[in-house]
Phi, psi and omega in degrees: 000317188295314204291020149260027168064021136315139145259129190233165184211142174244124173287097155286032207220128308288132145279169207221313179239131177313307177332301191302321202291295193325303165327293176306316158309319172300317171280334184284357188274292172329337186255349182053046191231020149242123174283306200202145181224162182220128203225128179225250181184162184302162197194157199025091193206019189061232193243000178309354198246344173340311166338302187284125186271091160322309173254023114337264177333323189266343148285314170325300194288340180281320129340323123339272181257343167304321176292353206245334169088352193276166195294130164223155153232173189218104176330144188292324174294354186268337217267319153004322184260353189209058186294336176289337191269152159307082183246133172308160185291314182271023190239322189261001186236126201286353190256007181318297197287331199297160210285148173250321224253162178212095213289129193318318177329305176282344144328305179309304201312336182222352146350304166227046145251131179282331178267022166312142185214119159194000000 
């Protein structure tokens, strides 16, 4: 995909066991096939999650990915948990990454379908 100028992103929202999450990120960095990632933490759930060290995970992954240049954000509920660490202005603003633009071609595509719903 990048090399047809895709950008692709993966959600790590929610997560439920970090380790795992954690894994996965580790192979998507070894396969280089995620652009920007967005990472938050299991969420309404009462107090069930207590179990879990949040900012641990949230060091972890910073640790992680920070060395790598790639795009991340971190959900207000992960940060919550590690209020001492440093993030970055995009690490914390949930529109950093996102596409604003639609190159007219693809535009074109549903422009005169009528049966398009949208």
């Amino acid at each position: 995909m990048h090399e047809n100028g895709i950008k692709t992103f993966a959600s790590f929202e929610p997560t439920i066991e970090p380790e795992e999450s954690l894994k996965l990120i580790k192979k998507t960095l070894e396969m280089n096939c995620v652009d920007h990632y967005k990472i938050g933490k299991l969420n309404n759930c009462g107090n069930e999650d207590k179990w879990q060290d949040w900012g641990k995970y949230l060091q972890d992954c910073l640790t992680l990915l920070r060395p790598t240049n790639k795009q991340v954000y971190y959900k207000a509920c992960l940060r919550a948990f590690a209020p001492n660490l440093e993030l970055t202005p995009q690490e914390k603003d949930p529109d950093a990454y996102i596409v604003r633009t639609t190159k007219p071609e693809q535009l074109s595509l549903f422009k005169d379908n009528k049966n398009a719903r949208f």
